[in-house]
N, C-alpha and C positions, 0 to 999 in steps of 0.2 A: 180216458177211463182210468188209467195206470193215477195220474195225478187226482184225479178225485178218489181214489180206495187210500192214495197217502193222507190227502189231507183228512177223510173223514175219520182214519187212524188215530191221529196226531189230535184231532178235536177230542175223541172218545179216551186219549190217554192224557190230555189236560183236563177233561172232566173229573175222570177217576181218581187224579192223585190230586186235584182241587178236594173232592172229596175226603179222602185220606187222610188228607193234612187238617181241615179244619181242627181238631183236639190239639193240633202242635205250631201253631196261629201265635204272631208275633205277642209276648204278654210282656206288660210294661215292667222293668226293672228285673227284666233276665236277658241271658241270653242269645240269640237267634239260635234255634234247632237246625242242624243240616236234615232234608224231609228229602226222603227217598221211598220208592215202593215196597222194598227189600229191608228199610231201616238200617241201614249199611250206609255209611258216611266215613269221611276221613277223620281218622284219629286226630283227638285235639286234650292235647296232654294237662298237665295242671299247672306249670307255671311258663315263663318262658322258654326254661332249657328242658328239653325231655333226655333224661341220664339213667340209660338203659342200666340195670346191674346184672341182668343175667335170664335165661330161661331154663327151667327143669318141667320136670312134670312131678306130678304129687300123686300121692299114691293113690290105687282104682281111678286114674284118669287118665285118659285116650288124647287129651288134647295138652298143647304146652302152656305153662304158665307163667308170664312176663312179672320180673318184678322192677320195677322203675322212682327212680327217686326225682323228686324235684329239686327248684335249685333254693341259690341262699332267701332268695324273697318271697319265695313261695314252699317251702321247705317241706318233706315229709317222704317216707317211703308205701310205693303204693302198690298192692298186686293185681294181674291183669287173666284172667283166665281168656285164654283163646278157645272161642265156640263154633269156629267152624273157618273154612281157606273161601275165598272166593276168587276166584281165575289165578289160584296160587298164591295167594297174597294172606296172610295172617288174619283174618277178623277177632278182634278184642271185645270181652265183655263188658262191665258196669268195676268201676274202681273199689278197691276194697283198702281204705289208709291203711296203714301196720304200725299196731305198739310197738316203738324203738325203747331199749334201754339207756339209748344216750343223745347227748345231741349232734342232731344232726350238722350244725354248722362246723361244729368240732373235727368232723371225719371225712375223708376221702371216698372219690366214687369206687365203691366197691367189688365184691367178686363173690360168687357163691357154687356152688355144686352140688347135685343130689348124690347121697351113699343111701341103700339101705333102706328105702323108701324115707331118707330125712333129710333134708335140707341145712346146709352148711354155711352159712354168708360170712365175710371177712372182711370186718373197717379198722382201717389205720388213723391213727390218733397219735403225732408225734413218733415214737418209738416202739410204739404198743400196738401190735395186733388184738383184735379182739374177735374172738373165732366164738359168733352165735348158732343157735340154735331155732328153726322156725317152726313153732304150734300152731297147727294150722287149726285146732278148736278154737284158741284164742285171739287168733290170726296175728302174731307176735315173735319180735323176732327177741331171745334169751341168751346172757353170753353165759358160753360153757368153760372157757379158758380164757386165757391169754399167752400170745407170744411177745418177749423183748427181740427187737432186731438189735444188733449192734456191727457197729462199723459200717453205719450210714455216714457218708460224708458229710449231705445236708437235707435238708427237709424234702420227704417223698412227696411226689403228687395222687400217683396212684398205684393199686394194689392188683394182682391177678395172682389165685390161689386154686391148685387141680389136686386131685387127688391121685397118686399114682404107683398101686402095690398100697401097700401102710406105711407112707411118707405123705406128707403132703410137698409141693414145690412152689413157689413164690414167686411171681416178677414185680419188681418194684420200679418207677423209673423216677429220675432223680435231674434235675436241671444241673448247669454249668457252673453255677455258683457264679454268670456274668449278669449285673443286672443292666433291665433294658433301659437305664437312665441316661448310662453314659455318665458324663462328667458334670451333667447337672442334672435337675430332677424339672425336664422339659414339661412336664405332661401337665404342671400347674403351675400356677400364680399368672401374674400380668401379665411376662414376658414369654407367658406358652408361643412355644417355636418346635414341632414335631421336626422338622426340616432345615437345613440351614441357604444358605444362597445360591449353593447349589444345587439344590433340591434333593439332596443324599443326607438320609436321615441322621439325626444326632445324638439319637443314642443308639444301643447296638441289638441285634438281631441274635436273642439269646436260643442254646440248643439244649436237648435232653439224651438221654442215657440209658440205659437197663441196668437193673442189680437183680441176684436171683439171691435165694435162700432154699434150704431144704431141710425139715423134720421131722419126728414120728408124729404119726397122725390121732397116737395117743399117750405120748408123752405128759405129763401135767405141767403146766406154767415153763415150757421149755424157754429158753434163751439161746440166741440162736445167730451165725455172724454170717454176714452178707456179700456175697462178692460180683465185682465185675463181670457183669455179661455182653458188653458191646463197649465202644468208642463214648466218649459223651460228645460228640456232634451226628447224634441221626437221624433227631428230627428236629426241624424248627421249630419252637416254640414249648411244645408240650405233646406227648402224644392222646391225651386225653382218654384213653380207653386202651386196657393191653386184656385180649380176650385169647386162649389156647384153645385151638381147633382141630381135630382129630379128621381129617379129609380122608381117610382109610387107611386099612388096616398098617399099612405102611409110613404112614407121613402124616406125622404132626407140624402145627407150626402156632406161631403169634402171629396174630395179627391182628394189628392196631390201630389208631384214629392218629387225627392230625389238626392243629387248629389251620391249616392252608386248605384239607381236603382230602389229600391223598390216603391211600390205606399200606401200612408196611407191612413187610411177611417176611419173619425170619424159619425158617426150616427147623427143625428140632433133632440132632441127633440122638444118643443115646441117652441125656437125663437135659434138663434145661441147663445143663452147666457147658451144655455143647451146641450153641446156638449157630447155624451158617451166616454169612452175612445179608443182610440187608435186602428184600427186593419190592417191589412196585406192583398191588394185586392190579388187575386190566382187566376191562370192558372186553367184549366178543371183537371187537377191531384192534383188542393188544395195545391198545393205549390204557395210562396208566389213568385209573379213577381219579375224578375230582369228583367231591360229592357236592350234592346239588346245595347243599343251605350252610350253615355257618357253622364251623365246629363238629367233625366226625367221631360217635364214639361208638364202635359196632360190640357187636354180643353177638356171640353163635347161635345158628336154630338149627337144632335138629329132629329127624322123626323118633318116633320113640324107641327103634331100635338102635340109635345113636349114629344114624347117618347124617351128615352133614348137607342141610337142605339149602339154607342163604344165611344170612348178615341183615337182624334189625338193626339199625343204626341211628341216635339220636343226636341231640346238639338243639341248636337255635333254631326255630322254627321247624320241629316238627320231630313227629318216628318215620321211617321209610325202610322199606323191605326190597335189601338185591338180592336176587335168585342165586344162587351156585348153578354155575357150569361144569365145569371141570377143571383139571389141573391142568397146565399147557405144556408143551414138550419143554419149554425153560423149567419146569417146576415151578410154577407162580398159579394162582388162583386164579381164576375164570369167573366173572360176575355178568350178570345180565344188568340192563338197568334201573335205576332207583324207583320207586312205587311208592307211593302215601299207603303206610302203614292204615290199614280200614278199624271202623270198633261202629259197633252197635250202638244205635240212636246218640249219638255224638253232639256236642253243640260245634255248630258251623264256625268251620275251624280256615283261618287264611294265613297262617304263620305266624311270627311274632312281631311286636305292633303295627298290627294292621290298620292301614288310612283307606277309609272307605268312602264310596261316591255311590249316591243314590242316581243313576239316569236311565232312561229308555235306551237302552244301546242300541236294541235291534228292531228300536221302532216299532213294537208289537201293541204298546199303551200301557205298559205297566214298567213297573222301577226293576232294573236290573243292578248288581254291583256292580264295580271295578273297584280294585283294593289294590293299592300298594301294601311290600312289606319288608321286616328292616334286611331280608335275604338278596333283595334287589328284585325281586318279579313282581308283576304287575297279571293280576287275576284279573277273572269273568267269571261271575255268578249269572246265569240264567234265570229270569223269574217264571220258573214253570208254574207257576199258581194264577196267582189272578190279583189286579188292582188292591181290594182290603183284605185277601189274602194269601200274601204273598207266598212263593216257595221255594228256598233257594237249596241247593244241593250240592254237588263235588264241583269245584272249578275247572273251568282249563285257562293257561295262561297265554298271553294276550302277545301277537307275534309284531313285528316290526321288520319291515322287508319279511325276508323268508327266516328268521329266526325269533325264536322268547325272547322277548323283553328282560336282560339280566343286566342289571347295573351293580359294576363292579370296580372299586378303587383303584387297588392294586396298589403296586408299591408306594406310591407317593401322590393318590390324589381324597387322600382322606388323613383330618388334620390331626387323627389321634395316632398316623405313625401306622408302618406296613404290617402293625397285629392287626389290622382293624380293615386287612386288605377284602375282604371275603366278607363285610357288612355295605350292603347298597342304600337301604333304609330309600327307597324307594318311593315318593310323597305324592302321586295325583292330583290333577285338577281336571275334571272333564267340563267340557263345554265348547259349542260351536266357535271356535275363536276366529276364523277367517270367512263366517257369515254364509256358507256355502249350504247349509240344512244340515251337517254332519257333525257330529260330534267330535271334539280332538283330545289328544292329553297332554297336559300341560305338566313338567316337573321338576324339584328340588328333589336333593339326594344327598349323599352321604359324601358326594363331591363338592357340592356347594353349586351346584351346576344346574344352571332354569336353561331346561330342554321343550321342544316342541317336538310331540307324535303325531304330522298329520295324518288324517282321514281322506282318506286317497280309494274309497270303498264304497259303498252305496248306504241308502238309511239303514236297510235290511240286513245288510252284508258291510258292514266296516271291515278294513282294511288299512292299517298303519305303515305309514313311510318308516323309516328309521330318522334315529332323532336327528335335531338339527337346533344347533344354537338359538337363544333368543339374543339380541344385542342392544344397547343404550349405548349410545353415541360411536356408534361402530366398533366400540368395547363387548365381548360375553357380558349379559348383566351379573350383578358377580354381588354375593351379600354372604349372611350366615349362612350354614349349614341344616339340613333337615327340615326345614320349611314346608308346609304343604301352600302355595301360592293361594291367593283369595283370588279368583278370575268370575267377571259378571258383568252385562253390560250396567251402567251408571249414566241416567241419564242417554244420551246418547254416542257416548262412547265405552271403548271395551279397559276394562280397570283390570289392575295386576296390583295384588297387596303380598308384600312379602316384610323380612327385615332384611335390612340394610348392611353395612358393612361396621356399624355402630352399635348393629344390635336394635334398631329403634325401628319403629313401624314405617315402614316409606309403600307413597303411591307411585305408579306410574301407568302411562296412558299410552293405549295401541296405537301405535305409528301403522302400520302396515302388517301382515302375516308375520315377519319373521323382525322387527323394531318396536320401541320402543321411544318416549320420551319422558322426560322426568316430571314427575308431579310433588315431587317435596317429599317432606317427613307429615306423615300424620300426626295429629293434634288434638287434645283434649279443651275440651268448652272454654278451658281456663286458660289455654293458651301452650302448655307447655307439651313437648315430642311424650313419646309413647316409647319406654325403654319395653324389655321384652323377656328378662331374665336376668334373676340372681346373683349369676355369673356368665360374666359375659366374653370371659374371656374360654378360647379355644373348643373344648368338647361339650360344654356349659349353656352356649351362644345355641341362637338358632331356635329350632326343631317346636315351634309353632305351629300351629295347620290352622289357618287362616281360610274362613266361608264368610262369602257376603251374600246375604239372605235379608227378607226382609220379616224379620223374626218377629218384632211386633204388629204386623198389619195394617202399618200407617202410613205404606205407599211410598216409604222410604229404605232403600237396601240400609242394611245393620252390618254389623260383623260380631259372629260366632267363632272363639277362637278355646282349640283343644291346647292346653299347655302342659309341661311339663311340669314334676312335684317341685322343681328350683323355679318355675316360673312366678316372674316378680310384675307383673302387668298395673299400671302404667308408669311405676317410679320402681329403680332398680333400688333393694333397700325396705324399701313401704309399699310393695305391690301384691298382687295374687297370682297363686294362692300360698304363696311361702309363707307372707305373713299372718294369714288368716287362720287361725284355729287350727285344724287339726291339718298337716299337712299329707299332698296327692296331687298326682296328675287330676286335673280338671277343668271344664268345661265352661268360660265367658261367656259374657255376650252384652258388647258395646252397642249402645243405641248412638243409631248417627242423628243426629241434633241439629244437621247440618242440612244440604241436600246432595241430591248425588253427583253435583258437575263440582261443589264445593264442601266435600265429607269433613262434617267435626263432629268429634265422639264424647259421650259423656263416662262417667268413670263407670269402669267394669261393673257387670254385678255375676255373682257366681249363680248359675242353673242348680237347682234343688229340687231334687225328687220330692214330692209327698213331703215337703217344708222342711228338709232335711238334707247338709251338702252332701256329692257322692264324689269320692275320689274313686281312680282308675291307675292307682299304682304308681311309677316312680318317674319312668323314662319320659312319657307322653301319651297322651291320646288324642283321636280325631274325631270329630263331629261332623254326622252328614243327616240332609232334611228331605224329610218327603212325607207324602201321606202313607201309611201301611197298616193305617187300622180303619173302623169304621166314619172316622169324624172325618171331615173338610180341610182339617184344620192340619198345616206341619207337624209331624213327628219327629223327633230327635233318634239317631242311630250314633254310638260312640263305640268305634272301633281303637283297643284296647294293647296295651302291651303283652299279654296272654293271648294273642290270636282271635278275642271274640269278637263279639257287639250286643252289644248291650241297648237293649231296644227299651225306651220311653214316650208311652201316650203322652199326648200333648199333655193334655186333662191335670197328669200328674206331675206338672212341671211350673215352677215357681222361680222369681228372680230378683 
């Protein structure tokens, strides 16, 4: 009785939100909407980086207002009014751009403050503070002054400005003036080498600093001289975010981002000219944060009577909301853990470049996600909707033995060198590959590493091993970096299309569950390999996502390949889409000419919306097929360096 009252539950609230959802039904050349009953989905910012600048509240409002900038390629500053908490978590409204009076490439991530019912923001341009003004009729931000700092040593990164009494106070922080080259400038040309023989990198591991400043808060065009507030080795890298926080009446302090992760807290004693040293904010087990995704840059939240409630925190792949706890008897801050920042009717957001896989994961008869992304996790979208209309919503991530799926470099297994320890870039392949009914994942990463997840779980219930090498000749198979593998049976055997260690398209054919044998370089009609990009050398190479489908309907698998904006497909030089018109990550798709026990490919042609090409930004994008609208027929789904997907009806697709 107990399991029939569940199930006919579960039927009556797949009805309902089937219904629900009909008006927010996949439409070609937008999108995917995250569809919830509440309308409550994970925030999905506007470019890759979300670069919190601050929260206030605006006057006659009860709730806070987030103002957030995007980054260099998606550029702009945006405000967010928060319209209500749900299980303590921030809900965000509908974006509002803001008229800047300058450019935005020109200036550092910023700092702001409310006096007075008015709003105060503060960007740094060289040696120049520029201390604006926000109208919120016009929604625009107006500069009221300017400050000269002097006696910067060398160029700031970033800026944090409080108001305290009628002064204002400053924190600036300021790199080592060591650059990460080293003795040579490793990171390009032919002989890119992050590493040398002994796997200890060869350029250097540069650190940052603190400077403060102090002025009247109405002084005009003051000039103003800058001095040392810390060591310059205290963070690695950069701190990317320096926010002042008022934790009670007693005890201020800073605290800051990190590009590794962690959050720093310097104590405040009597003006910011009297900073305590250095400590490490922690989780309820007193272990020091590492934040979940790539680049930490936090901003204070508080209620509106200025208690300090948590830490929004932005960076790569995403906003997330840590709670505050309390301060701990060392004096260090207390966080709860990380949460996806929520906003109101959201487009379905999976990090940043998301590689998406249309499959039935849980055997229900409709198309579920898995998405890799460049943070290293590996999602689950549930399709609570239905076959033609589908409905996807909040993820959860995708476990491996008893822990998430988080692939991570770390110092020395990613070729751009240990800044780049904290990007997985994560690349899926699902598909039954050891023929047992189950589903597995297959993947390339930011390691350069083709891993196996088996499915070690049932149709209904999957359940992933932890990974486990793939090998060619008792070797790791080993090629470029960021690849999403082509996996499909061919004929009747199981195929693996990746690039090579040349850069060039190479087959290879299942040997067994966990082998491989070698099937060549793939080939064009005319006879000649398939280069893959641009530039082929070190961060360049690679990061293809490779689907073998049979795109045209003529009973022959094809290959649909998402490239990068330097992608040069099939002659590095004269390829696509670098060469072609207007340049963008985008979308191939090689018709096999051949058949599937002996694939030869005819020259690319680019996918075109509505007889017009569509680029997908710089890095790359992924291309995944299924039905999700009314017709028979494959749809196209292109999961995008912005976190989305962008859905296309067959109908509207041209080649």
């Amino acid at each position: 009785m107990k399991l029939r009252i569940q199930y006919s539950f579960l039927l009556l609230f797949t009805v309902c939100l089937n219904f629900y959802a009909q008006d927010k039904s996949p439409r070609s050349g937008l999108p995917l909407k995250s569809i919830t009953f509440d309308d409550i989905g994970v925030f999905s910012p506007p470019g890759i980086h979300a670069i919190p600048i601050g929260t206030v509240y605006l006057k006659d409002k009860d709730m806070p207002t987030l103002f957030l900038a995007g980054d260099s390629r998606y550029p702009g500053v945006y405000r967010y009014d928060c319209v209500k908490y749900k299980d303590g978590v921030p809900v965000l409204g509908e974006s509002l751009k803001v008229s800047m009076p300058l450019r935005l490439g020109d200036l550092l991530p910023s700092s702001l403050f409310e006096y007075n019912n008015k709003v105060y923001a503060y960007w740094l341009k060289g040696d120049t503070i520029f201390e604006t003004l926000y109208n919120e009729k016009d929604n625009s931000f107006n500069i009221a002054r300017h400050i000269i700092l002097k006696q910067l040593p060398r160029r700031a990164k970033n800026i944090q400005v409080t108001l305290v009494g009628n002064k204002i106070e400053g924190v600036i922080d300021v790199g080592d003036g060591v650059s990460s080259n080293g003795p040579v400038h490793w990171i390009k040309g032919k002989n890119f080498a992050a590493y040398g023989p002994d796997g200890i990198f060869v350029g250097n591991l540069t650190y940052t600093g603190l400077y403060g400043f102090s002025t009247s808060f109405s002084q005009p065009e003051p000039e103003v001289s800058t001095k040392t507030l810390t060591g310059m080795k205290e963070v690695m890298w950069d701190y990317l975010k320096v926010s002042r926080i008022s934790y009670n009446d007693n005890q201020q302090g800073l605290l800051t981002g990190s590009v590794n992760g962690n959050f720093l807290y310097y104590p405040i004693g009597e003006d910011i000219f009297a900073l305590e040293d250095k400590r490490l904010a922690v989780d309820e087990n007193n272990i020091a944060i590492r934040h979940t995704t790539i680049g930490a840059r936090p901003v204070s939240l508080s209620d509106k009577q200025g208690k300090h409630i948590g830490l929004i925190v932005g960076g790569e792949g995403g906003l997330f909301f840590y709670p505050f706890i309390r301060i701990s008897e060392k004096q260090v801050p207390v966080y709860g853990n990380a949460l996806d920042l929520l906003a109101v009717n959201p487009d379905l957001y999976g990090g940043s470049l998301v590689v998406p896989n249309l499959v039935d994961w849980n055997n229900d008869g409709k198309l579920d996600l898995i998405v890799g992304n460049s943070a290293g996790h590996i999602l689950y979208y549930e399709n609570r909707g239905s076959k033609s209309n589908p409905v996807y919503g909040v993820p959860e991530k995708l476990y491996a033995g008893d822990k998430p799926i988080h692939i991570q470099p770390g110092y020395n297994d990613d070729i751009q060198g240990p800044y780049e320890s904290r990007w997985g870039y994560a690349s899926p392949a699902v598909v039954d590959w050891n023929n047992d009914g189950l589903l597995d994942v297959l993947t390339n990463d930011s390691r350069g590493k083709h891993r196996l997840f088996l499915n070690i779980g049932t149709k209904t219930e999957p359940r992933l091993a932890t990974e486990a090498p793939i090998y060619l000749d008792g070797l790791e198979l080993h090629g470029t970096w960021r690849t999403r593998p082509g996996v499909a049976k061919m004929g009747d055997r199981m195929a693996y299309i990746t690039q090579d260690a040349q850069d060039q398209f190479h087959i290879y054919w299942q040997l067994d569950t966990y082998n491989l044998i070698d099937g060549g370089k793939l080939r064009l009609e005319v006879g000649s390999y398939i280069d893959g990009s641009y530039f082929p050398n070190g961060g360049g190479s690679g990061r293809n996502k490779f689907l073998i489908v049979d795109w045209d309907g003529d009973g022959i698998k094809d290959l649909l390949i998402g490239t990068p904006r330097h992608g040069s497909v099939p002659k590095r030089g004269a390829g696509m889409p670098y060469y072609y018109g207007d340049k963008g990550a985008s979308v191939l798709f090689m018709k096999n000419v051949g058949t599937e026990e002996f694939p030869v490919f005819a020259y690319p042609k680019m996918i075109k919306y509505k007889g017009e090409s569509v680029h997908f930004g710089q890095h790359e994008c992924a291309p995944a097929v299924g039905n999700l609208g009314i017709s028979n027929r494959l749809d196209l789904l292109v999961g995008t360096e912005t976190g989305r997907f962008i859905f296309f009806e067959r109908s509207d697709l041209t080649w």
